[in-house]
LODREN-492389 format. One record per residue: x, y, z of N, C-alpha, C in turn. Coordinates in steps of 0.1 Angstrom, whole numbers, padded with zeros to 4 digits, always signed. Each point is the difference from the previous one (the first is absolute). Layout:
<rs>
XYZXYZXYZ
...
</rs>
This chain:
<rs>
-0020+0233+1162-0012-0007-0003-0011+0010-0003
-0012-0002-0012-0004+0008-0005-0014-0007+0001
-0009+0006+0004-0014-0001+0000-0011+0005-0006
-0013+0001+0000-0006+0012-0007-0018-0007+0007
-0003+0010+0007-0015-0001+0004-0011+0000-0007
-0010-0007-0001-0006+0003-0014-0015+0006+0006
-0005+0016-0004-0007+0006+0010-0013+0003-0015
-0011+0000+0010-0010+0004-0012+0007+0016-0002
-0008+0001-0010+0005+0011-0013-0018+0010-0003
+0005+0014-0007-0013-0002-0011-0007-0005-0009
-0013-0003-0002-0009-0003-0008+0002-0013+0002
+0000-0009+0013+0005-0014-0003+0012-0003+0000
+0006+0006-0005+0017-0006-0002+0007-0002+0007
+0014+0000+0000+0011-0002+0015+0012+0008+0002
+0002+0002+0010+0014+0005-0001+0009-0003+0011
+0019-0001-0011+0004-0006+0014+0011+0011+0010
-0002-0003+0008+0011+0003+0016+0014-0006-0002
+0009+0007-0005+0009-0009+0003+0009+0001+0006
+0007-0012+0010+0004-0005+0010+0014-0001-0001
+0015+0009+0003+0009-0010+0000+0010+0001+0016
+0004-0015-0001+0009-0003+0008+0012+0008+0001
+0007+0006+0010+0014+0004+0003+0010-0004+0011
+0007-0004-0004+0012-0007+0013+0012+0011-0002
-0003+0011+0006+0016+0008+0000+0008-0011+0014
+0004-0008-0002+0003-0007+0012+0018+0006+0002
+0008+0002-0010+0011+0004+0005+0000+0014+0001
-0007+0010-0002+0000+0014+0006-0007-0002+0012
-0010-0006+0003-0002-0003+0012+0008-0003+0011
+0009-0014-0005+0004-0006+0007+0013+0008+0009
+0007+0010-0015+0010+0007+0008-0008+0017+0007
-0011-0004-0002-0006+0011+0011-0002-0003+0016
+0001-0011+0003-0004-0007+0012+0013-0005+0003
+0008-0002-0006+0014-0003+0002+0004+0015+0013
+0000+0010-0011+0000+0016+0007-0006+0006+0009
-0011-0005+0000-0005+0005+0013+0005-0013+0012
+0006-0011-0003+0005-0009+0012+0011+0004+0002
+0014+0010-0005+0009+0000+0001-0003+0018+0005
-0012+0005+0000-0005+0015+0006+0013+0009-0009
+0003-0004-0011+0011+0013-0010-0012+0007-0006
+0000+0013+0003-0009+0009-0009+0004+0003-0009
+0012+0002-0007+0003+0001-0017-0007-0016-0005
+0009-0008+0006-0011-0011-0011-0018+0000+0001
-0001-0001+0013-0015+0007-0002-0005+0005-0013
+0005+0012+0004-0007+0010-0012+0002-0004-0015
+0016-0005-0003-0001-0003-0011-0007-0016+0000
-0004-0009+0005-0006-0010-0001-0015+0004-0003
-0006+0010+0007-0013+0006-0001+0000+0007-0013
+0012+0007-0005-0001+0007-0013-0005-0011-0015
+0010-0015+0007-0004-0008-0017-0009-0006+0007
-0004-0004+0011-0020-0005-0001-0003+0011-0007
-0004+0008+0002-0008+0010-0006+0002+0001-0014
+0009+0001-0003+0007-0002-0017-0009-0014+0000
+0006-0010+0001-0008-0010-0008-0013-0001+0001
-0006+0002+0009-0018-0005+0004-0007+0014-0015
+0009+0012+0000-0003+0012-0009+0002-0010-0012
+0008-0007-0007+0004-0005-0011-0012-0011-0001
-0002-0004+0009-0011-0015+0001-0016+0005-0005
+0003+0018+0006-0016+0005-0002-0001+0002-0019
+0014+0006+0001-0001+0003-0014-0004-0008-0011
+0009-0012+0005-0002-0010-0012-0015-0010+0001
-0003+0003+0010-0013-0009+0002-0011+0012-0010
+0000+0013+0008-0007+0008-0013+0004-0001-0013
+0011+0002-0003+0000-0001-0017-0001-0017-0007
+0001-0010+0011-0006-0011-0003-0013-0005-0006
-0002+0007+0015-0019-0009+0001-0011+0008-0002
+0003+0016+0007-0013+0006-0003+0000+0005-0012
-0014-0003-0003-0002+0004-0017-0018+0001-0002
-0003+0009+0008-0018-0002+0002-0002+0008-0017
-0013-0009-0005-0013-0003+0007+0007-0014+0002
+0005-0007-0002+0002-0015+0000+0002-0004+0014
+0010+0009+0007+0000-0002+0013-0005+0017+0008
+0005-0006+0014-0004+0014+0009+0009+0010-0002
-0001+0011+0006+0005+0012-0003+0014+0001+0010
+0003-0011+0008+0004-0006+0008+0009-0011+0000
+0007-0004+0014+0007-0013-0004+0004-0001+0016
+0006-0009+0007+0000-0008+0012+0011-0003+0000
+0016+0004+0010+0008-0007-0001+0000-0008+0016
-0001-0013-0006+0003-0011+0014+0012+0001+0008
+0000+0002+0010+0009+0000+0008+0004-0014+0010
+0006-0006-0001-0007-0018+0007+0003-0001+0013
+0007+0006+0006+0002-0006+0015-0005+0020+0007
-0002-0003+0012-0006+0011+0009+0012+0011+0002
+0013-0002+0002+0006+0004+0001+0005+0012-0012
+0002-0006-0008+0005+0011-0011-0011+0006-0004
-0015-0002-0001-0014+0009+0000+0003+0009+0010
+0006-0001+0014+0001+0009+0009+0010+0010-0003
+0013-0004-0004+0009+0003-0004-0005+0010-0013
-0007-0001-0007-0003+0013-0012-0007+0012+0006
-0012-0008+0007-0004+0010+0008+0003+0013+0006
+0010-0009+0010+0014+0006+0009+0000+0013-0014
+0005+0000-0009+0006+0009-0008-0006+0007-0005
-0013-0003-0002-0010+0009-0003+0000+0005-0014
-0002-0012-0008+0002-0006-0011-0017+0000-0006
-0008-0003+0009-0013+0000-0004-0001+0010-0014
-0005+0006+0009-0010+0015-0010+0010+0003-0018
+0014+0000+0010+0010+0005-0018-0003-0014-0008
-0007-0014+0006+0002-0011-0008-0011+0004-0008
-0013+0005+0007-0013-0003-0008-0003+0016-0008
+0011+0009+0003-0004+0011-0009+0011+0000-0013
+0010-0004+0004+0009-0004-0011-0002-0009-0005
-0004-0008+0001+0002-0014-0010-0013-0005+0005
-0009+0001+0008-0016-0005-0002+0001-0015+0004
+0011-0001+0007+0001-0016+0009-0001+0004+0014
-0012-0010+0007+0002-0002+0013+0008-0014+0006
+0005+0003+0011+0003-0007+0006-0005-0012+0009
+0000-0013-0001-0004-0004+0012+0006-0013+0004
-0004-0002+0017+0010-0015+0006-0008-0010-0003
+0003-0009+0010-0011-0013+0000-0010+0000+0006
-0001+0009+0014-0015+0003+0003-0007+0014-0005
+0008+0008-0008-0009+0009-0007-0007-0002-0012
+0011-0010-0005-0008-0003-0015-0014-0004+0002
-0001-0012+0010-0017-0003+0001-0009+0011+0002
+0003+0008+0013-0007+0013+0002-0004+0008-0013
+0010+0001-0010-0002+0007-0011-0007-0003-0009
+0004-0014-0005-0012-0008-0008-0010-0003+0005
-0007+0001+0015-0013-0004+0005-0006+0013-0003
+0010+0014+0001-0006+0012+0002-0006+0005-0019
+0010-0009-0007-0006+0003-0017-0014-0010+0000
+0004-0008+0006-0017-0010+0000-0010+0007+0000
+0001+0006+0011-0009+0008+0007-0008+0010-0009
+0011+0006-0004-0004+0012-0013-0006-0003-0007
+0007-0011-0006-0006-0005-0015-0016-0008+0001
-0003-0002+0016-0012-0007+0006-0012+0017-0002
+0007+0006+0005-0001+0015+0004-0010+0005-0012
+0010-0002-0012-0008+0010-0013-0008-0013-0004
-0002-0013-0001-0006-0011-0001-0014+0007+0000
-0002+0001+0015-0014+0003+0005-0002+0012-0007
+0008+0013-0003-0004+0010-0001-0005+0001-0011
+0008-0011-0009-0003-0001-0014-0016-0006+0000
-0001-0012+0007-0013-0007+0000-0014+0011+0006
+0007+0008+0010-0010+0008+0007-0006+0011-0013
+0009-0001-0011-0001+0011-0005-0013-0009-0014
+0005-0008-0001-0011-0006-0007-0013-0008+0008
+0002-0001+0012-0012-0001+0004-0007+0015+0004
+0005+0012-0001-0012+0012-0001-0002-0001-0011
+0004-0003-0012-0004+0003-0014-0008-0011-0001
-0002-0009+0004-0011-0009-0002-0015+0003+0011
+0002+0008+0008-0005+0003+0012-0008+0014-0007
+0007+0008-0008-0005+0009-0012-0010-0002-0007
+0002-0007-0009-0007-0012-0008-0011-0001+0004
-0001-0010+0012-0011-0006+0007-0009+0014+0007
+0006+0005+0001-0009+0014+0003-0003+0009-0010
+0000-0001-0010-0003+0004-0012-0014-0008-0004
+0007-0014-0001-0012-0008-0006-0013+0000+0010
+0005+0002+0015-0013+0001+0007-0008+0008-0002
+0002+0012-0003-0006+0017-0003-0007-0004-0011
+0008-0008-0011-0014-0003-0016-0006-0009+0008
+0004-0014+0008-0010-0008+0005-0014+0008+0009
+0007+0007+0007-0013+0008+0007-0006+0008-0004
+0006+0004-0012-0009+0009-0008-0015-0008-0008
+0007-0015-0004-0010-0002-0005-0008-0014+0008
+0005+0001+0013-0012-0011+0008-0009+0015+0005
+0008+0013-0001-0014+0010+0008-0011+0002-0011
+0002-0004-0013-0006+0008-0009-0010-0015-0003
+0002-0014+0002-0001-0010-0002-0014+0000+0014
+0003+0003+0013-0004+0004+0007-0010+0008-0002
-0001+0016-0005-0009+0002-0008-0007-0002-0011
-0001-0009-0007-0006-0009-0007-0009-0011+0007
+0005-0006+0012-0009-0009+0000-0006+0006+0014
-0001+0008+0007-0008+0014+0007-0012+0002-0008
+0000+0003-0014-0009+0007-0009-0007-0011-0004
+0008-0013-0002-0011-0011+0001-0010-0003+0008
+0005-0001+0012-0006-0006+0009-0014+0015+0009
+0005+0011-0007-0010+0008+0004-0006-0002-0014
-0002+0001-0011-0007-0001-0014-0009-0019+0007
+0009-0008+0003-0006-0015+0007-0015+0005+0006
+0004+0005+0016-0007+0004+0009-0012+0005-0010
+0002+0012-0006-0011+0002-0004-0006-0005-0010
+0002-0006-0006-0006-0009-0010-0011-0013+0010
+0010-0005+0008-0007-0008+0008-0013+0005+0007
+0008+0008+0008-0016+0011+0008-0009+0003-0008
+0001+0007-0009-0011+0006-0012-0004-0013-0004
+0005-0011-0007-0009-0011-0006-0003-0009+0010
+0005-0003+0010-0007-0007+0011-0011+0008+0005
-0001+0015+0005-0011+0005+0000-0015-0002-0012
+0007+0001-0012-0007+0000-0011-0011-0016+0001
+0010-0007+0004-0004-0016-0004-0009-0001+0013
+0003+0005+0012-0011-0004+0012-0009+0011-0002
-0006+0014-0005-0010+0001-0004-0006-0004-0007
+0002-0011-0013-0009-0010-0007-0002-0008+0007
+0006-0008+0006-0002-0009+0006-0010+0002+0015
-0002+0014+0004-0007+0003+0007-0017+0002-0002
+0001-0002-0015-0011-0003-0011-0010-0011+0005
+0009-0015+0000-0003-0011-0005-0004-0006+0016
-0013-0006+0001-0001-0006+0014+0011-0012+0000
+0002-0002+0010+0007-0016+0005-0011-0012-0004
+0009-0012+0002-0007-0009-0004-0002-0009+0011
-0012-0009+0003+0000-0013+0014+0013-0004+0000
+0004-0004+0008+0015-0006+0005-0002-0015-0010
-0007-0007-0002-0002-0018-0007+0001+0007-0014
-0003+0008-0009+0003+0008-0011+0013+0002+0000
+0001+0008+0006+0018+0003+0000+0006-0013-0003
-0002-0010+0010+0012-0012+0001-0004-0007-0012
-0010+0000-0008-0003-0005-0010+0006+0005-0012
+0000+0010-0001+0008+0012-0010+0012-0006+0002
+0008+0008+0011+0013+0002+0002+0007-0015+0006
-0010-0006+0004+0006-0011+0010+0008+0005+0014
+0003-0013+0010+0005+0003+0013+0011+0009+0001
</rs>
């Protein structure tokens, strides 16, 4: 059975993981046969074609499915019951699977582990990506603040030079205007309100 993960990608895009199923169920089956009947010749040759085939499973799943950029650089061979995941293990099959042929291995409770643990990553560079565009916008904004404050300081002095040019304008002609007016007597209060009214 053949699957394929569908994982973000660059620039947007996707790429897939792909997944396949393996039942070596009769190399298995006469490996467990052998270890119940404790013969160490079958043993060993029972452990010789596991190994042979799960090698042949890696192979063909690599020259199958992996084919990056389209997919990972990678591939996943399912292993479906706990037993025979243990059983590869046992043989220490790992490392020659993923340096030879770039397939990992996993059971039923590792596969989740594995795919929560790609979640994770792919959550991982998400932020890193986003963190990375929010400094660049964080840039930006501190750029534009430096022209903004350059020109509320300068705006700032502008209306400083007002308000002192104001001041004295006002002082000097309000001075100016209450020494004329210092001129002219006042008038009876009933004058005024007659003039100007209440």
């Amino acid at each position: 059975m053949e699957y394929a993960i569908k994982l973000p990608g660059d620039d947007s895009g996707s790429v897939y993981l792909p997944i396949d199923a393996k039942f070596p169920m009769d190399a298995y089956t006469i490996l467990m046969d052998a270890y119940e009947e404790n013969d160490s010749n079958a043993i060993e040759a029972a452990k010789t074609a596991l190994d042979r085939r799960i090698k042949q499973f890696a192979k063909d799943i690599r020259d199958k499915y992996i084919s990056p950029p389209e997919t990972t650089d990678f591939a996943i061979m399912f292993l479906p019951t706990e037993g025979r995941f243990a059983e590869v293990i046992r043989h220490g099959l790992v490392e020659l699977l993923q340096r030879d042929y770039k397939v990992n291995i996993a059971g039923p409770t590792t596969l989740a582990a594995f795919l929560q643990s790609l979640q994770m990553g792919f959550k991982t560079l998400a932020i890193q990506k986003r963190s990375s565009e929010v400094w660049n916008v964080l840039g930006a904004v501190k750029t534009e603040f430096e022209k903004f404050s350059t020109v509320i300081k300068a705006a700032q002095q502008r209306l400083d030079q007002a308000h002192t040019e104001l001041d004295k304008l006002v002082g000097v002609r309000t001075k100016a205007i209450q020494r004329k007016l210092n001129e002219v007597s006042g008038l009876p209060e009933e004058e005024t309100i007659s003039i100007i009214g209440e």
